[in-house]
C-alpha positions as CSV (number, residue, x, y, z in Angstrom):
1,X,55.6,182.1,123.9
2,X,57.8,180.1,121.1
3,X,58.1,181.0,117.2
4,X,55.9,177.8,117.2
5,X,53.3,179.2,119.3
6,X,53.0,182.8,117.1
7,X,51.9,179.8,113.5
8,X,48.5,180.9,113.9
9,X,48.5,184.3,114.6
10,X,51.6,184.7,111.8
11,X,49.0,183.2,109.2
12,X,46.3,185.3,110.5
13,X,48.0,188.2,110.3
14,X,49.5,187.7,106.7
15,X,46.3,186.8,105.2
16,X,44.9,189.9,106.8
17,X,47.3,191.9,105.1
18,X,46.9,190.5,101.5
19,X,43.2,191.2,101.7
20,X,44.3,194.7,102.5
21,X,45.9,194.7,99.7
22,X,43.8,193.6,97.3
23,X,41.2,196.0,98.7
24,X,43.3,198.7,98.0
25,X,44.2,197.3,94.3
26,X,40.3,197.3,94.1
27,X,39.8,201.0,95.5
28,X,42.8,202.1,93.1
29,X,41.1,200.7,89.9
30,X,37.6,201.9,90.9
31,X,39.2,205.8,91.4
32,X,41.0,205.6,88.4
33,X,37.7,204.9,86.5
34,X,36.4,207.8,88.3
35,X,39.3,209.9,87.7
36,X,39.6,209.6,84.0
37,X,35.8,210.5,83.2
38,X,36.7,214.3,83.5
39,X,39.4,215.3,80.8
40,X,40.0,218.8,82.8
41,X,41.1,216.6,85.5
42,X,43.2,214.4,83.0
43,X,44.6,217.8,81.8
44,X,45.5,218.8,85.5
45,X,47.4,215.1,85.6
46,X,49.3,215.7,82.8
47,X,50.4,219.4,83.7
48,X,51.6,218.3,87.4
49,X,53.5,215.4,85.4
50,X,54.7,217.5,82.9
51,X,56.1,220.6,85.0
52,X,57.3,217.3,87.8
53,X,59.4,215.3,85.0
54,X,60.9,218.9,83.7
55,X,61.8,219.6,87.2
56,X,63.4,216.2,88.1
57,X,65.3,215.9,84.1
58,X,66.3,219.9,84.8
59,X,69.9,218.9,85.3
60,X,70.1,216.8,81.7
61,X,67.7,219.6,79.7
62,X,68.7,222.4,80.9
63,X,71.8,224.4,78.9
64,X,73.0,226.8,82.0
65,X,73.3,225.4,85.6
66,X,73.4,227.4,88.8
67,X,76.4,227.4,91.3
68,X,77.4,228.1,95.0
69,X,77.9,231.5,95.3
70,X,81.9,233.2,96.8
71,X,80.0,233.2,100.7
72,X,78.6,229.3,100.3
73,X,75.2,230.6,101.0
74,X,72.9,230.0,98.9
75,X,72.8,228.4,95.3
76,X,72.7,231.6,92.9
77,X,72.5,232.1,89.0
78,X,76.5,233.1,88.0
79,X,76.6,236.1,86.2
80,X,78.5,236.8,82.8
81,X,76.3,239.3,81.3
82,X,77.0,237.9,77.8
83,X,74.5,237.7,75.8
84,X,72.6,240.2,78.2
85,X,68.8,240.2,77.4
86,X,68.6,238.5,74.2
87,X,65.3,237.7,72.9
88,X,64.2,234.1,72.2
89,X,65.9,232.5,69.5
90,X,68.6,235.0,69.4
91,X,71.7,234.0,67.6
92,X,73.5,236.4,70.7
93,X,74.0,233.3,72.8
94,X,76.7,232.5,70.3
95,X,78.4,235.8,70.6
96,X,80.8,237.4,73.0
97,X,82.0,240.5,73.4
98,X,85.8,240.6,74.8
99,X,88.1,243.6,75.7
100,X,91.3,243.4,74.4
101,X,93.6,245.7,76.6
102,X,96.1,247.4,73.7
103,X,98.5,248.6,76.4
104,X,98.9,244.9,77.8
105,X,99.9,243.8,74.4
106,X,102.7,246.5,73.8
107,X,103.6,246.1,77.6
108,X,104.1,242.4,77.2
109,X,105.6,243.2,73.3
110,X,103.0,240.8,71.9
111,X,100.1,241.2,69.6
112,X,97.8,238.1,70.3
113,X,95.7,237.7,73.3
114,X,93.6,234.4,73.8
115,X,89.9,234.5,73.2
116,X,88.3,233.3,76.3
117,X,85.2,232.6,78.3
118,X,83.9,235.5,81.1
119,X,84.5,234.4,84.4
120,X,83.2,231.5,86.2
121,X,83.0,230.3,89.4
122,X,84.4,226.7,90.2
123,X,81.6,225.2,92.6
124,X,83.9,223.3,94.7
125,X,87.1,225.8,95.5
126,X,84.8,228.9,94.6
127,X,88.0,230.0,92.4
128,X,87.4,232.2,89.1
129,X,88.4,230.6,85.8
130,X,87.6,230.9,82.4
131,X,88.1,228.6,79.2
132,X,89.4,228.9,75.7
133,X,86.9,229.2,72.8
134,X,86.1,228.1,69.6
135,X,85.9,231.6,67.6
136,X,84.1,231.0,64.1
137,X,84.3,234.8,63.0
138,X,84.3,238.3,64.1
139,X,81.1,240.2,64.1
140,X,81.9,244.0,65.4
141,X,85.1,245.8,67.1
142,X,84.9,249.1,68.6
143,X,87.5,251.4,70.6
144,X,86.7,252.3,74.3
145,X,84.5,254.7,73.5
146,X,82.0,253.0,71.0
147,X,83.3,254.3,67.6
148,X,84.4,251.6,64.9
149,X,86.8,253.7,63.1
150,X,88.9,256.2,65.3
151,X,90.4,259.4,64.8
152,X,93.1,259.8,67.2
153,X,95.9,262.8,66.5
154,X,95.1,262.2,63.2
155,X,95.5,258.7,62.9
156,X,92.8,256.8,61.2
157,X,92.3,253.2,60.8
158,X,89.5,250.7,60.4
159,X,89.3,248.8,63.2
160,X,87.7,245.7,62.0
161,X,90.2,245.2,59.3
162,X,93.2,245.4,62.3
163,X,91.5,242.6,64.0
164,X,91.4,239.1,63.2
165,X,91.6,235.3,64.6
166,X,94.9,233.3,64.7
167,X,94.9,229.7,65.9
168,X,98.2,227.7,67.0
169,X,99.3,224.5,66.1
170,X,97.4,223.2,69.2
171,X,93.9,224.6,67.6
172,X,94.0,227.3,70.3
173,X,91.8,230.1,69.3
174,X,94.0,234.3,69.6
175,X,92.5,237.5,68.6
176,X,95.5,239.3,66.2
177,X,95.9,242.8,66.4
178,X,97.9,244.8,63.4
179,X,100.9,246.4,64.5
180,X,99.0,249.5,62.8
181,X,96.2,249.6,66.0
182,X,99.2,249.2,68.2
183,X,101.1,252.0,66.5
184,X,98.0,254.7,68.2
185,X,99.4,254.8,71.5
186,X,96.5,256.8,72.7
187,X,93.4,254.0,72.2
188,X,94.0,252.3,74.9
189,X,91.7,249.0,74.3
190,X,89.3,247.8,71.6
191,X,86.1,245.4,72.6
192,X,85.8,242.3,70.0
193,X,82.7,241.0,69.0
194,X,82.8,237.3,67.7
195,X,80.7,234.2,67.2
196,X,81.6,231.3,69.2
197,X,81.2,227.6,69.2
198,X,78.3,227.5,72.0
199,X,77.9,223.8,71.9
200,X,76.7,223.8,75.9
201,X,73.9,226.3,74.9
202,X,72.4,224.1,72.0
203,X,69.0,222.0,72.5
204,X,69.0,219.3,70.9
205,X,65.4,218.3,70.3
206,X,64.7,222.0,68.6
207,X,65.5,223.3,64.8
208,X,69.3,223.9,64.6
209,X,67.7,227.5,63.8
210,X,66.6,227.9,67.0
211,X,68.6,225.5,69.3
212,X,70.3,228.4,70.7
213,X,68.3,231.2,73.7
214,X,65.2,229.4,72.5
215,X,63.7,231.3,75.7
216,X,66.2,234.2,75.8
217,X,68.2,235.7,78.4
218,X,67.4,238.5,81.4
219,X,70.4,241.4,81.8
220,X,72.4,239.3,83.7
221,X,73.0,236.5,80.9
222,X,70.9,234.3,82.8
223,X,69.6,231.6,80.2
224,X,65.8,231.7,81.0
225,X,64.9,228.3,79.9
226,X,67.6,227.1,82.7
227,X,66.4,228.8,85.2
228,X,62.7,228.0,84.8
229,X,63.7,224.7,84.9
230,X,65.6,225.0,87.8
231,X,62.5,226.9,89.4
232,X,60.1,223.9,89.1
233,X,62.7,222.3,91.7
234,X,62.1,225.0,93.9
235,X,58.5,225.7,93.3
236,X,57.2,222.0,93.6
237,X,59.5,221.6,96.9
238,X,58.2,224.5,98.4
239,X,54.6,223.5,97.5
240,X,54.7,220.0,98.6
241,X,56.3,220.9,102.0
242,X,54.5,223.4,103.0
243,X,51.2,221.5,102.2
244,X,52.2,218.5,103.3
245,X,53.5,219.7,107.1
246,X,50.3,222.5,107.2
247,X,48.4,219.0,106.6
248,X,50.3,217.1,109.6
249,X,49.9,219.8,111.8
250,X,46.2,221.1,110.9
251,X,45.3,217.2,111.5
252,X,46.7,216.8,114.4
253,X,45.4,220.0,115.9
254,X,42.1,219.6,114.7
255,X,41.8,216.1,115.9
256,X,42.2,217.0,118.9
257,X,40.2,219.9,119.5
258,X,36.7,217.9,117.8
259,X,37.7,214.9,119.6
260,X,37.9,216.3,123.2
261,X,36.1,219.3,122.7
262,X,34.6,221.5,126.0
263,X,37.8,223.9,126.9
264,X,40.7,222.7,124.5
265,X,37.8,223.1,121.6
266,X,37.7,226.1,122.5
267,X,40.7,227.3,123.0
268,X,42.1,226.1,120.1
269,X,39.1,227.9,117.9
270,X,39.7,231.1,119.4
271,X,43.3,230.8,118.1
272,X,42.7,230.2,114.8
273,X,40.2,232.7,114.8
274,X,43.4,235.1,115.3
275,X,45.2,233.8,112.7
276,X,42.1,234.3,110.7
277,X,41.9,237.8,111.4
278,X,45.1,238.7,109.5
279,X,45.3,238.3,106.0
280,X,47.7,235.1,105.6
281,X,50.2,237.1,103.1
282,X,50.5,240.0,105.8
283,X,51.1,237.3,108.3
284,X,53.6,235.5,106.6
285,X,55.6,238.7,105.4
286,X,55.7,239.8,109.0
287,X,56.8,236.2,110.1
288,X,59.5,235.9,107.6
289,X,60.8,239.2,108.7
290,X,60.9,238.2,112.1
291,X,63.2,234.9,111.2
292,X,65.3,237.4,109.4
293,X,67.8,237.3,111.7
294,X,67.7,233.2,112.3
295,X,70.9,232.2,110.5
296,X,69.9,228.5,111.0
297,X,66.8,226.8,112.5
298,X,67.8,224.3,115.5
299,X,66.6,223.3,119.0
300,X,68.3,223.5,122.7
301,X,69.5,219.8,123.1
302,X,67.3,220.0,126.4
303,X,64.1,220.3,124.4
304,X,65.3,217.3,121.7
305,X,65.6,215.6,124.6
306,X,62.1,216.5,125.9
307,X,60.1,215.8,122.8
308,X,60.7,212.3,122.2
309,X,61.1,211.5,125.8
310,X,57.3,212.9,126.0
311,X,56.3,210.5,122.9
312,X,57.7,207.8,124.5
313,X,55.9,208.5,127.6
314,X,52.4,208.4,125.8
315,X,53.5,205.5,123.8
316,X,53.6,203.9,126.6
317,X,50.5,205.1,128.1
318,X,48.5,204.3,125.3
319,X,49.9,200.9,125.5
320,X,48.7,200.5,129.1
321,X,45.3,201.4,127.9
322,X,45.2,198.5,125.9
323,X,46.4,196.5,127.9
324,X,43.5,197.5,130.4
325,X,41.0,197.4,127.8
326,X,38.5,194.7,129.3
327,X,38.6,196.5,132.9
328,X,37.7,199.7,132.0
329,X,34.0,201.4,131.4
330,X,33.5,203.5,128.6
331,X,32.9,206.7,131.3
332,X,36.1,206.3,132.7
333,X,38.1,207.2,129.2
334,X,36.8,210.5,128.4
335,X,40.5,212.6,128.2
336,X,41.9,210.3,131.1
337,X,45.2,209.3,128.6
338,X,45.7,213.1,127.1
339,X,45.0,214.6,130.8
340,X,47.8,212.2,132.2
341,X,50.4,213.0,129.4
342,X,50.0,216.8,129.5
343,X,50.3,216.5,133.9
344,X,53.6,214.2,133.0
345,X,54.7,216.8,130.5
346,X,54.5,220.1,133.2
347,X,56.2,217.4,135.6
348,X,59.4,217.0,133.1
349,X,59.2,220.5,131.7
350,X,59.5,221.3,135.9
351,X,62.1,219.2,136.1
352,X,64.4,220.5,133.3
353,X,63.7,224.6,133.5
354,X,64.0,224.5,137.1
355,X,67.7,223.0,136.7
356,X,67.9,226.1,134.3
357,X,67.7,223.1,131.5
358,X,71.0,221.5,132.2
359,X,72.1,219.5,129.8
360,X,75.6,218.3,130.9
361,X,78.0,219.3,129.1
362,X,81.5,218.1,131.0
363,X,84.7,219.1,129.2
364,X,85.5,216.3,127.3
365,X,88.7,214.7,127.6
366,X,89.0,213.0,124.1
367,X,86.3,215.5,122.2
368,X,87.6,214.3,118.5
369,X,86.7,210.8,119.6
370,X,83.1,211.6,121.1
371,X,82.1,212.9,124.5
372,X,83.6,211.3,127.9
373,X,82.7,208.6,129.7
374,X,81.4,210.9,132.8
375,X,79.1,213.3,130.4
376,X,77.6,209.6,128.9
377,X,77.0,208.4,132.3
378,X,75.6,211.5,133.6
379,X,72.9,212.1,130.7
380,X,72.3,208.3,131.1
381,X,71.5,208.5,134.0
382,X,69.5,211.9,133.8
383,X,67.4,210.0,130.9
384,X,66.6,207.0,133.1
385,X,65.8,209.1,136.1
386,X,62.9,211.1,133.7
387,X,61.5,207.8,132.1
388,X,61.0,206.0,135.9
389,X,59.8,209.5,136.9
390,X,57.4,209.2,133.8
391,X,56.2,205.6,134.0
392,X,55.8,205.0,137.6
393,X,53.7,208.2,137.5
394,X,51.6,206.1,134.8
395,X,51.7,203.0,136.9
396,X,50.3,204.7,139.8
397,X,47.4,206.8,138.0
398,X,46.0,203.5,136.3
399,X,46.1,201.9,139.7
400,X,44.8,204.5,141.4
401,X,42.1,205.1,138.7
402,X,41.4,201.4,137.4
403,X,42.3,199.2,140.5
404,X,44.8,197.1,138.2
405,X,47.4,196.0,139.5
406,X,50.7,197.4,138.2
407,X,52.4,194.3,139.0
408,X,49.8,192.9,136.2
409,X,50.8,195.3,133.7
410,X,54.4,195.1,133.9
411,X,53.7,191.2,132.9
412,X,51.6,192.1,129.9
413,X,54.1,194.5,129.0
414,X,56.8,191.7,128.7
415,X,54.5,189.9,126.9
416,X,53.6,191.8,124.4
417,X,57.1,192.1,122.5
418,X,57.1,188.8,121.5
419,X,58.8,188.1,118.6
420,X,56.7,185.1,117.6
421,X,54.7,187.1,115.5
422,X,56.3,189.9,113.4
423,X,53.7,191.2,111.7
424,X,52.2,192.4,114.8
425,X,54.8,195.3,114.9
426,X,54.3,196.4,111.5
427,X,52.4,199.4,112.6
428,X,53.1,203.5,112.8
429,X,53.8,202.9,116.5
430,X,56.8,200.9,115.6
431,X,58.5,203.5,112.9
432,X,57.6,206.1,115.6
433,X,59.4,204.3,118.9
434,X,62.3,203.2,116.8
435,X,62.4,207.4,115.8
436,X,62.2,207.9,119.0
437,X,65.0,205.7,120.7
438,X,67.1,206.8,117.5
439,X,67.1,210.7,118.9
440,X,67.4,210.1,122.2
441,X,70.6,207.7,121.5
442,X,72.3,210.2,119.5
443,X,71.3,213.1,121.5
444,X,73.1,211.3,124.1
445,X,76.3,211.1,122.0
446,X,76.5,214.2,120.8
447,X,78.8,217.2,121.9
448,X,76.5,219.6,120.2
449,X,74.5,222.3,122.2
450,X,71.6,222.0,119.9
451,X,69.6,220.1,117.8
452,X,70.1,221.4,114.4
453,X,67.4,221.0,111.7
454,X,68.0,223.3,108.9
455,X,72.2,224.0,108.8
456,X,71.5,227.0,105.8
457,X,68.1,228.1,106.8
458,X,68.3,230.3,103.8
459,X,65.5,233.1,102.6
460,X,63.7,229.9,100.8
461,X,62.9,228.1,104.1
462,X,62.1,230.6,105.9
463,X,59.4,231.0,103.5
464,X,58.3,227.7,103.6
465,X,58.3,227.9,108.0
466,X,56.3,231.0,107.4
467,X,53.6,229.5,105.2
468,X,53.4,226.4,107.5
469,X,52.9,228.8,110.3
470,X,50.4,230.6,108.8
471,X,48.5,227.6,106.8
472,X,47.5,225.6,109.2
473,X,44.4,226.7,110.7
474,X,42.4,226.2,107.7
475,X,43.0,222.6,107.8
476,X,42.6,222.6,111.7
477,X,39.0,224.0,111.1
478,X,38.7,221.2,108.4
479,X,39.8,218.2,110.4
480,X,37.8,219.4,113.4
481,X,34.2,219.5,111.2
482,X,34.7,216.0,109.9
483,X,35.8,214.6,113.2
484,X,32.4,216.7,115.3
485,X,30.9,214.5,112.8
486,X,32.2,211.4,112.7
487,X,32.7,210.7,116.9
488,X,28.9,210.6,116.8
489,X,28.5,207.8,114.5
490,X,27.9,204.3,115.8
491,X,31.3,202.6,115.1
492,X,32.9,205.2,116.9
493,X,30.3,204.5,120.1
494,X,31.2,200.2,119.8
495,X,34.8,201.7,119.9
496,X,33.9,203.9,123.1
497,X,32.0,200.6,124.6
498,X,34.7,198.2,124.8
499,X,37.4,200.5,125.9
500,X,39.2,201.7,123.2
501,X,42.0,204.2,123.8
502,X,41.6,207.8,122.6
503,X,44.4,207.6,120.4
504,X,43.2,204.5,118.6
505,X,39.8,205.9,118.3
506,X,41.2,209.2,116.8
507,X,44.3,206.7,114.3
508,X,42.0,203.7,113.7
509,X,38.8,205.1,113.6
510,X,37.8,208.8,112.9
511,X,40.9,209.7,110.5
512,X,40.9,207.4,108.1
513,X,36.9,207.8,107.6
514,X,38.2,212.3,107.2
515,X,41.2,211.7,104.9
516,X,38.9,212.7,102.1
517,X,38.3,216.5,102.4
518,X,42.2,216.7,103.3
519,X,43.4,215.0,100.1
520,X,41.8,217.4,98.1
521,X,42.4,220.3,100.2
522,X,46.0,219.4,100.2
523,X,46.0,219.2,96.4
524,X,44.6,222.5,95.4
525,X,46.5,224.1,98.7
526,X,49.7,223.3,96.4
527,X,48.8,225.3,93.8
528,X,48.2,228.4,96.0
529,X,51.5,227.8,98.4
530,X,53.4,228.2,94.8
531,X,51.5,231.1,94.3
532,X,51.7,232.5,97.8
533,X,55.3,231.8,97.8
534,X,55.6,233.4,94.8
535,X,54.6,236.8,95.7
536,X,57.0,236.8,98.4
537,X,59.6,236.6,96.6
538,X,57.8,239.1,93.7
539,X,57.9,241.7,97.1
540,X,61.6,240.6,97.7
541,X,60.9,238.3,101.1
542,X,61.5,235.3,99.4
543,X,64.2,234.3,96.8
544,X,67.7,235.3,97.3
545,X,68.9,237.5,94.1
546,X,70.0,235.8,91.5
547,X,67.9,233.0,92.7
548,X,65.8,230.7,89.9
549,X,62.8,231.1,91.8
550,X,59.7,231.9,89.3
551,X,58.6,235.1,91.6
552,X,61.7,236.7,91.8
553,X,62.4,236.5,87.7
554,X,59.1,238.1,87.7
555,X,59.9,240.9,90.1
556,X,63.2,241.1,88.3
557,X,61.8,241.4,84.9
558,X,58.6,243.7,85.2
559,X,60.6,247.1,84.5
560,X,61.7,245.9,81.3
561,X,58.3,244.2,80.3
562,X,57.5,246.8,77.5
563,X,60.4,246.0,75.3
564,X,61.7,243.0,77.1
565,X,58.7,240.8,77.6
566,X,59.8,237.5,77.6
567,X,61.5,238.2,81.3
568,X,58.2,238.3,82.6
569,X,56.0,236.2,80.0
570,X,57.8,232.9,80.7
571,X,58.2,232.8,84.1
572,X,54.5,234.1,85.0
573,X,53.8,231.0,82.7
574,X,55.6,228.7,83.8
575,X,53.4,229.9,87.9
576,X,49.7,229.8,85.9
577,X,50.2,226.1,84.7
578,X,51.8,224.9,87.6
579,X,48.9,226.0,89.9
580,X,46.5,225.6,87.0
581,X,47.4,221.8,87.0
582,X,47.3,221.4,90.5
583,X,43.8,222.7,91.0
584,X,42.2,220.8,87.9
585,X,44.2,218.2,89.6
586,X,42.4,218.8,93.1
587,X,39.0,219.2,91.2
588,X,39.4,215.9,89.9
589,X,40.2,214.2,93.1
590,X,37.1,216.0,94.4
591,X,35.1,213.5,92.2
592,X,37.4,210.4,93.5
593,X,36.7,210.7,96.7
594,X,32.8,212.3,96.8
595,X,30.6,210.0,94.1
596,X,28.1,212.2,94.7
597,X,30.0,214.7,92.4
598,X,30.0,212.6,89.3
599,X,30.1,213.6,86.2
């Protein structure tokens, strides 16, 4: 077929698609007017937008920023311990206390020393180095041993009145010390206590009163306000991704097991029934003690191979179905496709594991330029040899089964990626092939022996894998109600009659009409993975120390809580709004989606 030919179906197609769109401009206004009839639920909106916008402006708001640690691990809280624990509003955060070493100065025959910054850590060559500062005046000096006015070998002075501040002609800031202090040989050092310039510690949309620690600091100088903000990052990403993948694979575990039901129902039941048994918090403490020892999280290139190669495989299947369509009963589906994938999948898992899953790997003769010419051709031809295996297997069970020819589907194949009509491929099969053929291509480039996912799989992912892992079978249960439910209905039957595939039944069909229950559940789930991941790192298997993760400032806080309670208040805040908000948020959803719930 021409471009010419495709006129027709291009303006069917495109007219199709604005009416989808202004159904779903339609839909939108009708669940916001829905929406906005509770305020709790408004008030849930505006706390998930609130904590969202702090997390994503953290780097512009917030007046201390975190940095890689010396080991490039992990992105940690540096510590200068100055001010350490000052209470909210403190004027400490413009105060630092500096040794000055009295037997450096007469060493050196000097009696200035600059007044500088505590260390830092350069991010980037993960080099110590301080800065000069601003002094404005000098609060407090005492000798080694905490007394302000010493009596060595009968030598008295007043130390505050041997101290003071010299600046250069450059407007470099020195502490002086009297030739009087240096004169006691034995007092060996004096600590300064003066008031800075602390311009990067200011907010500037608070009093000038109370710009400065306006949430205080924890014993490590940690500024709390920066590393709440910082936590929101943390706790929103850990939310979101755990609920969204315990979503994905709850769905797709569910689907399956209310679709096909008899022995993979029941199999699958049975297992979540196990997970059920354990508490989810003992489960997921166990599991992220067993990934302990997992430095990063990455797959044999044999099975990256195998996955996508199995994908394509049912892709293609599925597209044979359709093909088919008008030549098959409806008795004849039944778990035909899923059946014929899973035999094609112990056939290439055969394959692979009883080569002892080679993957060739030839010494390369040019390895900074890629991998050889002989490895390429060899996993070439490796690939091609699994994809005939898989499709003539396919070829030969529809022939077998349907008494079509394969010569016949071949054609239709060719046909049907015409370009005529580009809307046509505007579908989640598309995204997914072109996924697809994008692994397979670079996993045939690559000189890597794995497939890596996570490069730092750091104590906050593992937390994450172990949630997922632990999460889905609630959703699986779910999914697997609404779907027992929905294959009976009559739609679902016409679908059955004419031929439809499984997996347009289960994508076209049942999901969208049991995306309801799951948007909500996924909603309010957020709330509780913050919380759950929370107490994790409150029991130290979560956040690294150091770390501005809301559960560890809480479990790094509580022993002080009596006198120092703003280590524990703010963070457990900032946790009870956050999940607070998301649930109103969920609640309100609830009514979106079920009008029967009205208020």
């Amino acid at each position: 077929m021409t471009w010419a030919d495709g006129e027709d179906d291009r303006r069917e197609s495109l007219r199709r698609i604005i009416e989808g769109l202004d159904q779903k401009r339609s839909d939108i206004r009708r669940s916001i007017r829905i929406f906005t009839r509770s305020a709790l639920a408004v008030v849930g909106l505006m706390l998930v937008l609130s904590v969202s916008m702090l997390a994503y402006l953290a780097e512009d708001i917030a007046v201390e920023h975190p940095t890689r640690n010396l080991q490039d691990t992990a992105s940690t809280w540096r510590i200068d311990y100055e001010p350490r624990a000052a209470a909210p509003g403190s004027d400490e955060c413009r105060q630092r206390e500096q040794m000055v070493s009295l037997t450096v100065l007469r060493r050196d025959d000097t009696n200035i020393t600059p007044a500088i910054s505590a260390d830092r850590i350069d991010p980037d060559t993960k080099q110590f180095y301080t800065v000069p500062l601003d002094v404005i005046r000098i609060i407090n000096v005492v000798d080694g041993l905490g007394y302000t006015t010493p009596n060595i070998s009968g030598n008295k002075a007043i130390l505050s009145e041997n101290i003071s501040i010299y600046t250069d002609e450059n407007g470099t800031d020195y502490i002086h010390v009297s030739d009087e202090l240096l004169e006691i040989n034995r007092l060996p050092s004096v600590y300064v206590t003066y008031e800075f310039d602390n311009s990067e510690m200011e907010v500037w949309w608070m009093p000038e009163s109370h710009n400065i620690c306006i949430l205080g600091t924890n014993f490590e100088g940690h500024d709390v306000f920066s590393k709440i903000l910082y936590g929101a990052r943390i706790s929103l990403k850990i939310g979101i991704t755990v609920a969204f993948m315990t979503v994905t694979l709850g769905t797709i575990i569910g689907s399956i097991s209310g679709y096909y039901g008899g022995r993979v129902d029941e199999f699958i039941m049975r297992m979540t029934d196990v997970f059920f048994a354990v508490p989810g918090l003992i489960l997921a403490m166990a599991f992220v003690a067993v990934l302990t020892a997992i430095p990063r999280l990455a797959l044999p290139m044999e099975l990256a191979v195998l996955i996508p190669l199995l994908i394509l495989i049912s892709l293609f299947r599925t597209k044979v179905d359709e093909i088919t369509i008008g030549e098959v009963k409806a008795q004849e589906k039944g778990g035909q496709s899923f059946t014929t994938v899973l035999g094609i999948a112990s056939l290439i898992f055969a394959a692979f594991y009883i080569t002892d899953g080679y993957w060739p790997n030839i010494p390369f003769e040019e390895s900074a330029e890629g991998v050889s010419n002989s490895d390429l051709y060899l996993r070439f031809i490796i690939l091609s040899s699994i994809l005939v295996l898989g499709f003539s297997i396919i070829l030969a069970f529809t022939k077998f089964n349907r008494e079509v020819s394969p010569k016949k589907v071949i054609t239709e194949l060719k046909n049907s990626v015409s370009l005529n009509n580009p809307f046509s491929f505007m579908t989640i099969r598309t995204f997914l092939l072109v996924g697809v053929i994008y692994v397979l291509c670079k996993s045939l480039l690559t000189i890597d022996s794995e497939w890596v996912i996570i490069k730092d799989f750091d104590r906050l992912w593992k937390i994450q894998v172990a949630l997922i892992f632990t999460g889905w079978p609630g959703y699986a249960r779910l999914i697997r109600g609404q779907v027992l439910y929905i294959r009976e209905m009559t739609f679902v039957e016409a679908a059955k009659s004419v031929g439809a595939p499984s997996s347009r039944i289960m994508f076209k069909h049942i999901l969208p009409n049991a995306w309801a229950p799951l948007l909500v559940a996924f909603t309010l789930d957020i709330g509780g993975t913050i919380l759950s991941a929370a107490g994790l790192s409150f029991i130290g298997l979560g956040a690294e120390m150091h770390s501005a993760e809301w559960g560890r400032m809480v479990s790094d806080g509580r022993k002080w809580f009596l006198n120092e309670w703003w280590l524990v208040t703010f963070p457990g805040l900032a946790i009870a709004f956050t999940t607070l908000g998301f649930n109103l948020l969920g609640d309100g959803l609830r009514d979106v989606v079920d009008p029967r719930n009205r208020r």
